[in-house]
C-alpha positions as CSV (number, residue, x, y, z in Angstrom):
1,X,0.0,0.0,0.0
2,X,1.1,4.0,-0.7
3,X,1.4,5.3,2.1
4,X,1.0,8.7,0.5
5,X,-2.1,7.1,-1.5
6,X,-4.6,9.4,0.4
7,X,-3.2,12.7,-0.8
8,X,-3.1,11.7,-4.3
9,X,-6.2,13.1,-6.7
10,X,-8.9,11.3,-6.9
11,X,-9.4,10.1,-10.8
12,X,-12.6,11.1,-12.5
13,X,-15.3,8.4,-12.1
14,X,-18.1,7.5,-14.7
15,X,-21.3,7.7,-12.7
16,X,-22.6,6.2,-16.0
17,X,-20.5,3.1,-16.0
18,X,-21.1,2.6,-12.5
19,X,-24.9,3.1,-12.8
20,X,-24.4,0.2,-15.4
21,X,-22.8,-2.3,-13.5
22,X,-25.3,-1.7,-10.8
23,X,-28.5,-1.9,-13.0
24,X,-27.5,-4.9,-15.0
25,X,-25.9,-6.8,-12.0
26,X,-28.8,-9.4,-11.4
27,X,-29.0,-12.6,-9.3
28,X,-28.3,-15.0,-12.1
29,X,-29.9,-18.7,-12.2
30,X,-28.5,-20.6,-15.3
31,X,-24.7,-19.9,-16.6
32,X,-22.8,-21.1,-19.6
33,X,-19.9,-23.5,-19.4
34,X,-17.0,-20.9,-20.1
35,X,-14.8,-20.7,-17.2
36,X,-13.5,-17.6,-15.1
37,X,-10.2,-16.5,-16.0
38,X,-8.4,-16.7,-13.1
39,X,-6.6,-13.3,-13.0
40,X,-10.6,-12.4,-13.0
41,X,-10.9,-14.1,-9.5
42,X,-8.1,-12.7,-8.5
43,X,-9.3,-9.5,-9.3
44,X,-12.6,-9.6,-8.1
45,X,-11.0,-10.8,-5.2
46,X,-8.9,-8.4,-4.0
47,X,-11.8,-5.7,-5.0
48,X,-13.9,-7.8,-2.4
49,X,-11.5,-7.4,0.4
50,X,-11.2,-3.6,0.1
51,X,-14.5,-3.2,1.4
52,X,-15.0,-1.0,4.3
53,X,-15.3,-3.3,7.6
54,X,-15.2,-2.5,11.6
55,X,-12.2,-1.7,12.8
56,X,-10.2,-2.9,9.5
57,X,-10.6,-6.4,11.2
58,X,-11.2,-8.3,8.2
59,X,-13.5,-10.7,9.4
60,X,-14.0,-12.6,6.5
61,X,-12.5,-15.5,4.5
62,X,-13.3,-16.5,0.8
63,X,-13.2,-20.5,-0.5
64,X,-13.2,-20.3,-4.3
65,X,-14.6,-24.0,-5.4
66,X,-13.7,-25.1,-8.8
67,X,-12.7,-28.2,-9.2
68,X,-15.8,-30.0,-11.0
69,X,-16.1,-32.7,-8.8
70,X,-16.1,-30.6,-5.3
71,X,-18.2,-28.2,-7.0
72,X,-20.9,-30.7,-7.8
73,X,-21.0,-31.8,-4.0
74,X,-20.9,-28.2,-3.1
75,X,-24.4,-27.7,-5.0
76,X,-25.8,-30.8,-3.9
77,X,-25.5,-29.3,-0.3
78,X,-26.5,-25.9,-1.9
79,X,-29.9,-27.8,-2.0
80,X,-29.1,-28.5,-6.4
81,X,-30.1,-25.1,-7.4
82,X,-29.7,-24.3,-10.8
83,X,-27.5,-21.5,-9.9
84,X,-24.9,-23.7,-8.1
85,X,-24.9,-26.5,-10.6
86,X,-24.5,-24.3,-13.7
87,X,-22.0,-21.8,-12.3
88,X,-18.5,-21.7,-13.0
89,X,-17.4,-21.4,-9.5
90,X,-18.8,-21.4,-6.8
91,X,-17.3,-18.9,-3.6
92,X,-18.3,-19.8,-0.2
93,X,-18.5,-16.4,1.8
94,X,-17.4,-16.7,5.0
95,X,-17.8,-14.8,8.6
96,X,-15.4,-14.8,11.2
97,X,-16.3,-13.6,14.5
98,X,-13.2,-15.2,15.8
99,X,-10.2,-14.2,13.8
100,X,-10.8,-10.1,15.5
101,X,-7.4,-10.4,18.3
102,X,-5.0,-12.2,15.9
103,X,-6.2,-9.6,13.4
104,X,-5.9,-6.8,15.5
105,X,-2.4,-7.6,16.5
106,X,-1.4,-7.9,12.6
107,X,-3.1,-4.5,11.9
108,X,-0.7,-3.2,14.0
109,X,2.0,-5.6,11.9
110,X,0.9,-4.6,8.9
111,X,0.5,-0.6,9.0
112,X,1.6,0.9,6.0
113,X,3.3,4.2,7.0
114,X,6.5,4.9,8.8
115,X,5.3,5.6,12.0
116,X,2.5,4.5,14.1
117,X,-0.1,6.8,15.6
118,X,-0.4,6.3,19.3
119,X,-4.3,6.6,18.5
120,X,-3.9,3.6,16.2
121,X,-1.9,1.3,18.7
122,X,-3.8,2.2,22.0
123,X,-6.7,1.3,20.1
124,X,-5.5,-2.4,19.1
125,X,-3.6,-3.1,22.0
126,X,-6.4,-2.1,24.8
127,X,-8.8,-1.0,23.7
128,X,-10.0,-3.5,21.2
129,X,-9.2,-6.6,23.3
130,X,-12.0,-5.0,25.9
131,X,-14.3,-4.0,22.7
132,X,-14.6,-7.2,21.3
133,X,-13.9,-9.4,23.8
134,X,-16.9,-11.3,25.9
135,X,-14.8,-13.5,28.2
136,X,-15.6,-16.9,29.8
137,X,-19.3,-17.5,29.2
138,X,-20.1,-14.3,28.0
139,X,-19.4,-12.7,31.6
140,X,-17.5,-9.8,30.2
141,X,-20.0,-9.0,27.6
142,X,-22.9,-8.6,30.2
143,X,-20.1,-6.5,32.4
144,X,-20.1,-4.3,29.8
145,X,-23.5,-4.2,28.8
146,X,-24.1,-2.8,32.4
147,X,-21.6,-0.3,32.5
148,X,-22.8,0.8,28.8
149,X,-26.7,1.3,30.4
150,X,-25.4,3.1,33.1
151,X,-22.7,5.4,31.2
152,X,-25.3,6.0,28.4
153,X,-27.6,7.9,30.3
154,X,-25.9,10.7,30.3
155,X,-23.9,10.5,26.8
156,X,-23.4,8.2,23.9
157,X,-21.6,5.3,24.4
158,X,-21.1,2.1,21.7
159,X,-23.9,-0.2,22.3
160,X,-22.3,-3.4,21.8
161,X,-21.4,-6.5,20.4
162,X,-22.2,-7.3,24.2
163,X,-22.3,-11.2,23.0
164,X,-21.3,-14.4,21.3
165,X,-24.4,-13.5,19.3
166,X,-23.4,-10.3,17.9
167,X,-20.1,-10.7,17.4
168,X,-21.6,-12.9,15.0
169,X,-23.8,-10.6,13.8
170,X,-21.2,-7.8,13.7
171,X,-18.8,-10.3,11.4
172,X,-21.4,-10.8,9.1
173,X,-22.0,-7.0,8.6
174,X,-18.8,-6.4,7.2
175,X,-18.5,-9.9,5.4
176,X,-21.7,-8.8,3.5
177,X,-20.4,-5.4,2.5
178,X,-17.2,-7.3,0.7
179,X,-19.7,-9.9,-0.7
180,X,-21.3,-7.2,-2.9
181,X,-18.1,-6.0,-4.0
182,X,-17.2,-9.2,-5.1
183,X,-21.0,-9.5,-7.3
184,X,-20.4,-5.6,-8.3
185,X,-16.8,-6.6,-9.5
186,X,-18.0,-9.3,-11.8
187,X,-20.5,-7.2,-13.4
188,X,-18.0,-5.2,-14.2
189,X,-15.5,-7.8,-16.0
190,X,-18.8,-8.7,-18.0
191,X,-19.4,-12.2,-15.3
192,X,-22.4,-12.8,-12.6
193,X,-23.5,-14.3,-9.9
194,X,-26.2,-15.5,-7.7
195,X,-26.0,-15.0,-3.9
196,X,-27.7,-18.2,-2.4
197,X,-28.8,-18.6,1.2
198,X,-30.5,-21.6,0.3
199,X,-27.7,-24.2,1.5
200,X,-26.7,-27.1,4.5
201,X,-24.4,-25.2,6.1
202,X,-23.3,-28.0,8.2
203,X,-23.2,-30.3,4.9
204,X,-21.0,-27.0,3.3
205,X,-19.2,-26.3,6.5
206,X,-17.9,-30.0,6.5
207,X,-17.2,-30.6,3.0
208,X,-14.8,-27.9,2.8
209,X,-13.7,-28.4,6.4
210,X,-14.5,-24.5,7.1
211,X,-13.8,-23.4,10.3
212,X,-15.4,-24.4,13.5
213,X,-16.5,-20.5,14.5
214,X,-16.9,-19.1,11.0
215,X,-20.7,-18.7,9.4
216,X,-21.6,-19.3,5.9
217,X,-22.7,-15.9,5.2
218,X,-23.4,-16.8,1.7
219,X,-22.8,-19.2,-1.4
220,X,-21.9,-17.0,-4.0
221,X,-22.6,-19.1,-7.7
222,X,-20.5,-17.1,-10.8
223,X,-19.7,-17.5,-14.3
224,X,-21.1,-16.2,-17.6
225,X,-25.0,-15.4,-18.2
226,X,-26.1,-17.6,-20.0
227,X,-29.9,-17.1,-22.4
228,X,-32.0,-17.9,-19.9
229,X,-30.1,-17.0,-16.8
230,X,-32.6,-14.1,-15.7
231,X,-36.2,-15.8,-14.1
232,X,-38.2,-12.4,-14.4
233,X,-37.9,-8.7,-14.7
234,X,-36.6,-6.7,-12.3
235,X,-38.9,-4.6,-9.9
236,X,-38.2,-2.8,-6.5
237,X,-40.8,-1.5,-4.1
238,X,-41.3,2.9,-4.5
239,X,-38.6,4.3,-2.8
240,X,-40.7,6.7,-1.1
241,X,-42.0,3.7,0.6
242,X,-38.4,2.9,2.2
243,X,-36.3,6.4,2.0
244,X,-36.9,8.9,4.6
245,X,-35.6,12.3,5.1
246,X,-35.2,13.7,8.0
């Protein structure tokens, strides 16, 4: 990484391309048999992980299947959906609620400038170890669920993850915002794909041998289009109906 990249110029983006790639990017059921390049994986890859996420924890992991005969297990457990028996491959989207302390210790590794705010290394060395941390049967996340009710009553104070439950839940926030860059990205190489929530995860979980603690956030099917890859036209509900001003 540049570690003057964030006083470069920004380059000129097309709103119009980008309006493209987001209109035509549709959940695709049937694909053709050409294959993914794989520097277009690779690609779509790396655009994934650049997703914004808490903390820059990177809570996620990515199992690209495309070896035919793992792939055709992989959409028997993905219940044989067209999608996952036509795609090209198929990317298991995983959630990692547990990876945060090794992770913050190689943020601090892994900075990219010269020198180290103190900001940046209080925060991974003591203050996200209490932050994320719920101890031995969840008694430190109820501990701090008390001191948050009684500290926010007169200010604001983070509300949380005060559990094993949302840390999963906060692990699959940011898992699912680099799971749409991944779909936006192979619009934009001219592939698709089809996230699927219809799967075994335990079937998935041990045919890959995923990790114990990680969710299955998603079975991502990709490839080319093929004819009849779209089911229907697309429609969304008025968005007066779900934007608000204030």
């Amino acid at each position: 990484m540049n570690a003057k990249a964030g006083s470069l110029p920004l380059p000129e983006i097309d709103i119009e391309e980008f309006r493209k790639v987001v209109r035509t990017r549709r959940s695709i059921r049937r694909f053709t048999d050409e294959p993914i390049p794989e520097t277009v994986l690779d690609d779509c890859l790396e655009l994934a992980t650049l997703a914004p996420n808490s903390s820059n924890l990177q809570p996620w992991e990515f199992f690209v299947v495309r070896t035919p005969e793992l792939k055709a297990k992989l959409a028997h457990a993905c219940l044989g959906q067209n999608a996952a028996k036509t795609a090209a491959a198929l990317i298991v989207v995983v959630a990692r609620p547990d990876t945060w302390r090794a992770h913050a210790r190689q943020a601090l590794e892994d900075w990219p400038e010269e020198k180290l705010p103190p900001i940046v290394e209080k925060y991974y060395r003591k203050v996200a170890p209490i932050h994320y941390n719920q101890g031995p049967f969840g008694i430190l996340g109820l501990a701090k669920k008390a001191a948050g009710l009684a500290v926010g009553i007169t200010r604001p104070v983070p509300r949380g993850p005060y559990s094993t439950c949302e840390m999963k839940i906060w692990a699959t926030k940011s898992t699912a915002l680099a799971a749409q860059n991944l779909m936006l990205a192979l619009r934009a190489h001219g592939y698709d794909s089809c996230p699927m929530e219809g799967f075994d995860e335990y079937r998935v979980k041990k045919l890959l041998n995923l990790p114990g603690k990680g969710l299955v956030t998603m079975v991502l099917a990709a490839g080319r289009r093929a004819e009849n890859g779209v089911y229907n036209r697309q429609y969304r509900f008025d968005q007066s109906q779900l934007v608000h001003y204030l």
